[in-house]
MDTraj code that builds the backbone (N, CA, C; nanometers):
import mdtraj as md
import numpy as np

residues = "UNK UNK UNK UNK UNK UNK UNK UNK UNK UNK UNK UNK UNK UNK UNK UNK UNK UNK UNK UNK UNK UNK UNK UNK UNK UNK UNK UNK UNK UNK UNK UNK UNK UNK UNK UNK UNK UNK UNK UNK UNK UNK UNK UNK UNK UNK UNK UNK UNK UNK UNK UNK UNK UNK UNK UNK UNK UNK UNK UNK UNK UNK UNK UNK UNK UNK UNK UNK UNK UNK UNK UNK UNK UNK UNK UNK UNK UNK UNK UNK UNK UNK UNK UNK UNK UNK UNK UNK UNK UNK UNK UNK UNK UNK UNK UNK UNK UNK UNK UNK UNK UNK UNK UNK UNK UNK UNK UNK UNK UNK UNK UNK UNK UNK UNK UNK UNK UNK UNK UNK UNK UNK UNK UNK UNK UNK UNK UNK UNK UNK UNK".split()
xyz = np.array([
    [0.0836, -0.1181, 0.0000],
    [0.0000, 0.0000, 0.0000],
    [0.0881, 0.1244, 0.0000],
    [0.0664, 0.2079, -0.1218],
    [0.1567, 0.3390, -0.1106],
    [0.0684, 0.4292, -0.0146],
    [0.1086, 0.5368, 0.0731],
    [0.0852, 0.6207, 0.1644],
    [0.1129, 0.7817, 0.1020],
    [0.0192, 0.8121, 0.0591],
    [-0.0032, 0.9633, 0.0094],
    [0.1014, 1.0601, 0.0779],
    [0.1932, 1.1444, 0.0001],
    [0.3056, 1.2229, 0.0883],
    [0.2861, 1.3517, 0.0232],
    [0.2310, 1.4503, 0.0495],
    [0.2829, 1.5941, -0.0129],
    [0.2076, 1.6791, 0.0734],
    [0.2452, 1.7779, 0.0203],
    [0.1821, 1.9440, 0.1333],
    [0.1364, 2.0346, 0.0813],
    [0.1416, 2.1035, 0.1032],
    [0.0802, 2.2922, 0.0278],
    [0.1379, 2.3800, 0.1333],
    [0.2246, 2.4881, 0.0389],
    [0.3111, 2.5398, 0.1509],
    [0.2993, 2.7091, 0.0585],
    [0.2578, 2.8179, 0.1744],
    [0.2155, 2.9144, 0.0996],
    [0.2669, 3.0264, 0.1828],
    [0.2949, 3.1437, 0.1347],
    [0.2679, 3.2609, 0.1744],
    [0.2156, 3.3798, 0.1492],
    [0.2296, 3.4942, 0.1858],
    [0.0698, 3.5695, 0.1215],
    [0.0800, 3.5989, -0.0104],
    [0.1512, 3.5965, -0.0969],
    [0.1705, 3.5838, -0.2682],
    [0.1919, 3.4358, -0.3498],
    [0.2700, 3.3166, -0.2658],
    [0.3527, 3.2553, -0.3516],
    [0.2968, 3.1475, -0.2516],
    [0.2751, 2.9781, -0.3440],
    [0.2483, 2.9155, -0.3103],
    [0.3039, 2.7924, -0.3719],
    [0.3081, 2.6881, -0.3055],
    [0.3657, 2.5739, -0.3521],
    [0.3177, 2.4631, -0.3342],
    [0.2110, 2.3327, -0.4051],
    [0.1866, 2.2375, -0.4113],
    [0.2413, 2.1412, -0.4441],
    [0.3162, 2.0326, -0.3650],
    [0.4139, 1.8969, -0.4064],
    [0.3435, 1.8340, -0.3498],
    [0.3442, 1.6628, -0.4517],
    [0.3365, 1.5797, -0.4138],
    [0.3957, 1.4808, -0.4810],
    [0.3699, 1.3155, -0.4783],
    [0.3896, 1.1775, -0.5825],
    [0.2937, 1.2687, -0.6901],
    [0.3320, 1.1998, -0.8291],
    [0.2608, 1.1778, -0.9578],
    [0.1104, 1.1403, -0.9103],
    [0.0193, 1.2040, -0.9691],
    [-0.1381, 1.1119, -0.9849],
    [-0.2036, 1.1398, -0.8570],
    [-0.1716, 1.2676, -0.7852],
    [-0.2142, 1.2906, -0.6822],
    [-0.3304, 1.4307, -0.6469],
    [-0.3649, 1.4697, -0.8035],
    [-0.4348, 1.5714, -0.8071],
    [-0.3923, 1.7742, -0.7798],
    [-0.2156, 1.7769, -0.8357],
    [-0.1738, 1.8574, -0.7411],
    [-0.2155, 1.9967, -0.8600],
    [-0.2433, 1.9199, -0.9599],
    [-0.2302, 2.0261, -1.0880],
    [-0.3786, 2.0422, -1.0904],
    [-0.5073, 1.9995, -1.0365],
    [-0.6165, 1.9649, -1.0449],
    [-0.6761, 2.1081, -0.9524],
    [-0.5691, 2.0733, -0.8023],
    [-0.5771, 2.1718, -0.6922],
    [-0.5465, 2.3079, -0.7365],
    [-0.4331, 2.2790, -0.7856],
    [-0.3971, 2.5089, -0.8296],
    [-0.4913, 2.5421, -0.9294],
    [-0.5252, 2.4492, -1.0228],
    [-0.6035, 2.4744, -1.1047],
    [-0.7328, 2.5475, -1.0252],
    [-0.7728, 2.4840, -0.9509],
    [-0.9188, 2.5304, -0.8589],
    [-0.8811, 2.6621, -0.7775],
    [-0.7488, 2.6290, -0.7359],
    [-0.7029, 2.7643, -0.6621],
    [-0.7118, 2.9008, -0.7683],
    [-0.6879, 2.8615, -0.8214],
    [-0.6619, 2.9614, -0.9566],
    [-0.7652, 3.0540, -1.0050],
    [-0.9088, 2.9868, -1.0058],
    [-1.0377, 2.9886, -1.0462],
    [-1.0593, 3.0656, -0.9093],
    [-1.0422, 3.0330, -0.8456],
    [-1.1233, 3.1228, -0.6900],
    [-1.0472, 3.2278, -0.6574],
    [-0.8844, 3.2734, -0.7185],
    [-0.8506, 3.3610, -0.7122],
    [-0.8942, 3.4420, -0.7769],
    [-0.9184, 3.4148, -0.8991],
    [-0.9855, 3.4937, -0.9909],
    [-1.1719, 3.5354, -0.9778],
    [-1.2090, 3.4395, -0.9207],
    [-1.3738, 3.4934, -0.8442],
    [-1.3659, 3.5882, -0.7652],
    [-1.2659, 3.6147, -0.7094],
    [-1.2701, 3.6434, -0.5793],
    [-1.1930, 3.7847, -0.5496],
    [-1.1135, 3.7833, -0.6363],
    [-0.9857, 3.9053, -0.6585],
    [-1.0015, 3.9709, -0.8175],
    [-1.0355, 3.8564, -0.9128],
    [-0.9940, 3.9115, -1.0354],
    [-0.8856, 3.8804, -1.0862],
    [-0.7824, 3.8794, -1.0215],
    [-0.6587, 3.8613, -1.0760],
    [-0.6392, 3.7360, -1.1303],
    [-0.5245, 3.7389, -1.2099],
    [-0.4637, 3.6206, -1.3048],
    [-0.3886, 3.5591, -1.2459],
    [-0.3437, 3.4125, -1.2466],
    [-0.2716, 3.3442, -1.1616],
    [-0.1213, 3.2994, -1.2464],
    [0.0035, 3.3509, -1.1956],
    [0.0955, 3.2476, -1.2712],
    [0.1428, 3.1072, -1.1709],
    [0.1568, 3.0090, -1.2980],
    [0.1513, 2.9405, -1.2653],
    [0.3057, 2.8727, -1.3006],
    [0.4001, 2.8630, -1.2319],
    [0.5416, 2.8250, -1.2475],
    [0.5606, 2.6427, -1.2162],
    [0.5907, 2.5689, -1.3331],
    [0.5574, 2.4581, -1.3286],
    [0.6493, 2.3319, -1.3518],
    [0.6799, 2.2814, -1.3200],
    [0.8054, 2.1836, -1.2982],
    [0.7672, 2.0326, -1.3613],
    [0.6477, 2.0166, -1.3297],
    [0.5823, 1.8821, -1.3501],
    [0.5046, 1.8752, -1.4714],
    [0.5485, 1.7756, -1.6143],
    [0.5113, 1.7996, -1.7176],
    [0.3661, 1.6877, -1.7415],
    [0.3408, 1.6551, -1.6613],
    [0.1985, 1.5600, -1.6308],
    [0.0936, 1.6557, -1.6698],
    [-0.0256, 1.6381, -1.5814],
    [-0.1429, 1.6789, -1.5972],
    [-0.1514, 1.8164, -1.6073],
    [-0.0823, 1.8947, -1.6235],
    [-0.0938, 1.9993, -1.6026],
    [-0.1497, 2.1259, -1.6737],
    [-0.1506, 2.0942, -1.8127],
    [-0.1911, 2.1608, -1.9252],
    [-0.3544, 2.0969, -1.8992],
    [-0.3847, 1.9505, -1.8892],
    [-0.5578, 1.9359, -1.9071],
    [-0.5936, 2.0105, -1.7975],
    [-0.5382, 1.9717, -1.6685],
    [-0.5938, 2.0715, -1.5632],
    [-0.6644, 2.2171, -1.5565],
    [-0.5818, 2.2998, -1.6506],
    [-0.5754, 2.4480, -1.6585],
    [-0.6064, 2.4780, -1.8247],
    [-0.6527, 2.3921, -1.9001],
    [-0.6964, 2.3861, -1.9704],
    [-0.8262, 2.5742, -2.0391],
    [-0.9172, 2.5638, -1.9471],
    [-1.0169, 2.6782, -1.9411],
    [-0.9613, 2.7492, -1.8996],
    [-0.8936, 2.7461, -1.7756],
    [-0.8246, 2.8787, -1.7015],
    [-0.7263, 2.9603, -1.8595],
    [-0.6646, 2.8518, -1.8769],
    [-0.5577, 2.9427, -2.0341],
    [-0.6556, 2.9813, -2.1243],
    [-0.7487, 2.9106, -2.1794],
    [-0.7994, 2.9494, -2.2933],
    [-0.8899, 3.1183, -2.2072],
    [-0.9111, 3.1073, -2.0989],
    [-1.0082, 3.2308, -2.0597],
    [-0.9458, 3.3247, -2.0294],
    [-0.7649, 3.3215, -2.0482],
    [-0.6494, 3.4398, -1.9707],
    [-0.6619, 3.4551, -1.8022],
    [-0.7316, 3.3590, -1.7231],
    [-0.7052, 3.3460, -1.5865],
    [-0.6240, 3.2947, -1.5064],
    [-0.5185, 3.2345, -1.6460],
    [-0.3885, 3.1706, -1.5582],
    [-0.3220, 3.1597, -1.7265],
    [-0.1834, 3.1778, -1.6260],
    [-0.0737, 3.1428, -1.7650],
    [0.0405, 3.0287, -1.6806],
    [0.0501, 2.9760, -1.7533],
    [0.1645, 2.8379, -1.7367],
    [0.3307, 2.8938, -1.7830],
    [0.4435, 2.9081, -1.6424],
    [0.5511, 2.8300, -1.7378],
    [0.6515, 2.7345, -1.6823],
    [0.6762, 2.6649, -1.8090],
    [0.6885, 2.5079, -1.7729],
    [0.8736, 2.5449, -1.7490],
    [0.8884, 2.5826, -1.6537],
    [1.0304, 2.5895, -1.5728],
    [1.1264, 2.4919, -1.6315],
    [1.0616, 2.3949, -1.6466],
    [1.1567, 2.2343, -1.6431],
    [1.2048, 2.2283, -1.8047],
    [1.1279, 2.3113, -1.9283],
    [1.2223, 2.3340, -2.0445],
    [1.3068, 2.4353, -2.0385],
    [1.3322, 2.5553, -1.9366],
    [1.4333, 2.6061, -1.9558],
    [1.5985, 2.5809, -1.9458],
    [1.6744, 2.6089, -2.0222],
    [1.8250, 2.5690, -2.0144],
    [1.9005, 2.6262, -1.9082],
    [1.8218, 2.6610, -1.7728],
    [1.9437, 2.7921, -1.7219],
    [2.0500, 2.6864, -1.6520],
    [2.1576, 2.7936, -1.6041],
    [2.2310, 2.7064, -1.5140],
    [2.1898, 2.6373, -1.4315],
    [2.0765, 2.7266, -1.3332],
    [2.0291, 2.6370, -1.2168],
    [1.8985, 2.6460, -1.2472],
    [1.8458, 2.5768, -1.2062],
    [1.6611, 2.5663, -1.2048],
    [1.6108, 2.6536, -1.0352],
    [1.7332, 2.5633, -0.9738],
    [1.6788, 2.6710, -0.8248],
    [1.6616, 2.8223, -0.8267],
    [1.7583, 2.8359, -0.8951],
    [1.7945, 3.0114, -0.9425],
    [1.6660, 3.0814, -1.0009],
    [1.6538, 3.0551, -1.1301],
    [1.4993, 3.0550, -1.1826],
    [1.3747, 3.0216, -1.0902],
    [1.3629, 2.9167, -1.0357],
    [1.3098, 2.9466, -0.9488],
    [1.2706, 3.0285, -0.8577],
    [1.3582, 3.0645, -0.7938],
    [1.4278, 3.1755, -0.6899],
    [1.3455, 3.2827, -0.7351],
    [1.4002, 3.3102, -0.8809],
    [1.3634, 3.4478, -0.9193],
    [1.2076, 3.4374, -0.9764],
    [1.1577, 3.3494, -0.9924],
    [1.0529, 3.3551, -1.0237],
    [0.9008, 3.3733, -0.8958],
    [0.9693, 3.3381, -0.7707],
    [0.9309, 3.3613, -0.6433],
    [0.9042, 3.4868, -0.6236],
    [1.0254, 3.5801, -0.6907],
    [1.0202, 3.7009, -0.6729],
    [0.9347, 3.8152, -0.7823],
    [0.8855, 3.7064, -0.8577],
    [0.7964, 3.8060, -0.9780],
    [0.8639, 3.8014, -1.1242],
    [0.9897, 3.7742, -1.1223],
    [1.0099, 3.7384, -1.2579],
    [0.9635, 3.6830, -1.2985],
    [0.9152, 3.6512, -1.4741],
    [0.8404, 3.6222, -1.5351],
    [0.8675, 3.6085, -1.6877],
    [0.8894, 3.5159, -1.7660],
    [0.9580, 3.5307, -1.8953],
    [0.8871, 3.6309, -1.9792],
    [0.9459, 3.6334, -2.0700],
    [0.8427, 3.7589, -2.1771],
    [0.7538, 3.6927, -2.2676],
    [0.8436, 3.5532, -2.3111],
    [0.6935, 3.4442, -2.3846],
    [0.7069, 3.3317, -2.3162],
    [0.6377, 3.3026, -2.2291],
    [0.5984, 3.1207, -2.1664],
    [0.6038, 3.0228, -2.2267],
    [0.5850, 3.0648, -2.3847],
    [0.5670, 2.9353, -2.4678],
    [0.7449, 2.9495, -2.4731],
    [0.8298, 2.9928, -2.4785],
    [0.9430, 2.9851, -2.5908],
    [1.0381, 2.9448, -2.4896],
    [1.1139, 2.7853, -2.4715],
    [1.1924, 2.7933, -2.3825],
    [1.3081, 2.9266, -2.4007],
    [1.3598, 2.9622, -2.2776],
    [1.5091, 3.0230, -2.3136],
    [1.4531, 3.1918, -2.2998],
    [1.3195, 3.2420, -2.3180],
    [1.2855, 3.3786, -2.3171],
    [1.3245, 3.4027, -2.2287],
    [1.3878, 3.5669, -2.2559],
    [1.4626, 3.6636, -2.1484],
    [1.3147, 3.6813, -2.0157],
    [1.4057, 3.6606, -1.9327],
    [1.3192, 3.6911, -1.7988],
    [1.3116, 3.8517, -1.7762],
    [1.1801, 3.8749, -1.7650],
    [1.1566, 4.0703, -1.7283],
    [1.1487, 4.0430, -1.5695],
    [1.2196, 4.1443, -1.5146],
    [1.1985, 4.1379, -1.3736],
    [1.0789, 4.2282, -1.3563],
    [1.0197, 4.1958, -1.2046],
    [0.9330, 4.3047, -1.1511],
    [0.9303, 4.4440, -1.1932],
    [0.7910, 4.4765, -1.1512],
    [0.8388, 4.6321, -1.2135],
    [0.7792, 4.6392, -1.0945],
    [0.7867, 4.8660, -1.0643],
    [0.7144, 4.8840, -1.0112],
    [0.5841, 4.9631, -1.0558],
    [0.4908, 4.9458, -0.9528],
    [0.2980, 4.9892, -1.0152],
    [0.2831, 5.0269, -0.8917],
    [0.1719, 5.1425, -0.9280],
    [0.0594, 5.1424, -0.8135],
    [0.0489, 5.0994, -0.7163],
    [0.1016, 5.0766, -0.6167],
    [-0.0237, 4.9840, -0.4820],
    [-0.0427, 5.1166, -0.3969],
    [-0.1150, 5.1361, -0.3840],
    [-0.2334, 5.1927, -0.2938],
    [-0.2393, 5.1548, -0.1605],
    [-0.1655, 5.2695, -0.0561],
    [-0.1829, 5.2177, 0.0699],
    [-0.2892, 5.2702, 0.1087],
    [-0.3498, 5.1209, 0.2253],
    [-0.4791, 5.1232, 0.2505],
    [-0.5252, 5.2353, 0.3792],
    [-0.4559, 5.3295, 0.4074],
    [-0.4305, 5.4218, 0.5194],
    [-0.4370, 5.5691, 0.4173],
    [-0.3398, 5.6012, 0.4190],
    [-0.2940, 5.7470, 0.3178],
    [-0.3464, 5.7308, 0.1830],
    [-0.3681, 5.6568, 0.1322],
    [-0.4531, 5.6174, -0.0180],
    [-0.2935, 5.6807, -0.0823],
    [-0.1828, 5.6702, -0.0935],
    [-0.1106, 5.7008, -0.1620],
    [-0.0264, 5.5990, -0.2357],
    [0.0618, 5.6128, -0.3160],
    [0.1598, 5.5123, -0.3614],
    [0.2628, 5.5055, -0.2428],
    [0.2572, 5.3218, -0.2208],
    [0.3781, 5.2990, -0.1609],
    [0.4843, 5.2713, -0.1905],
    [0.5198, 5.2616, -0.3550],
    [0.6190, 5.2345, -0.4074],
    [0.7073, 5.0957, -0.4011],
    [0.5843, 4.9969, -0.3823],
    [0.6285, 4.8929, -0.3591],
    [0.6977, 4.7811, -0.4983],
    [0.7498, 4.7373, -0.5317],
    [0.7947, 4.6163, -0.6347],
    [0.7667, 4.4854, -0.6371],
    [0.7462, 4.3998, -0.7191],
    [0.6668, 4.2876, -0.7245],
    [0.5802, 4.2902, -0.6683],
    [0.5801, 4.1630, -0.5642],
    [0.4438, 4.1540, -0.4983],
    [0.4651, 4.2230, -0.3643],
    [0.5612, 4.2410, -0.3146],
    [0.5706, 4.2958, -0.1835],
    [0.4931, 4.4478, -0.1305],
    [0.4428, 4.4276, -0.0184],
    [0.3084, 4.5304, -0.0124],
    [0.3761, 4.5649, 0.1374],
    [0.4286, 4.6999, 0.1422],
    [0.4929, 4.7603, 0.2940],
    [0.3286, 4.7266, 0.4192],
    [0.3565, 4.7056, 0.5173],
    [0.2684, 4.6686, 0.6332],
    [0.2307, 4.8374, 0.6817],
    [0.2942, 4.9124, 0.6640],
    [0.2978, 5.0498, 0.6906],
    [0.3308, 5.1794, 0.6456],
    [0.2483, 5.2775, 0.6329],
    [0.3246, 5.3642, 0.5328],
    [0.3748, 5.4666, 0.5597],
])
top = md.Topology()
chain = top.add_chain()
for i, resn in enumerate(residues, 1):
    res = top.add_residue(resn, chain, resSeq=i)
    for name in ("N", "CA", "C"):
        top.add_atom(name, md.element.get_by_symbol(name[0]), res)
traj = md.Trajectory(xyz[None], top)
């Protein structure tokens, strides 16, 4: 009897679902994805390592622009952790489909502190606690 092993490990931007193969993990963000978008609006990226189910999963979400896929595991970089790394941080290739596309880093936008209604001048996802 195999014994089910994986987790969901998140913080307030960035989240991470592992498990064995055939365990529904691409099934889960997929749903996560959908309720982010009910719920917020926003688009979900989806940084992806595991070349399984993952495209049927998110299937509607792509065709509707509520999530974009990229498949980490065709890029050539030196390290994958690295890419990774930076992709934690908001980097984001410029085409998903094309292995090897130059990564755009974060920019900065708008956020709106919820106190002073002003710009906090924040980058990526990081949102100051105080302004």
């Amino acid at each position: 009897m195999t014994e089910a092993v994986g987790a969901i490990v998140s913080s307030k931007n960035v989240g991470m679902i592992y498990s064995q193969g055939g365990m529904g993990k691409s099934t889960l963000g997929a749903q996560l994805a959908a309720f982010t978008y009910k719920t917020t609006g926003k688009k979900t990226h989806v940084v992806n390592m595991d070349g399984g189910g993952t495209a049927n999963a998110y299937s509607v979400l792509l065709e509707r622009g509520i999530a974009e896929i990229w498949n980490v595991d065709q890029w050539d970089e030196k390290s994958l952790f690295l890419t990774l790394d930076l992709a934690t941080k908001g980097w984001w290739p410029e085409d998903t489909r094309e292995p090897n596309s130059p990564l755009t880093p974060p920019f900065q936008k708008w956020k709106e502190c919820p106190n002073c209604k002003k710009d906090v001048g924040a980058k990526g996802f990081a949102l100051p606690a105080k302004c």
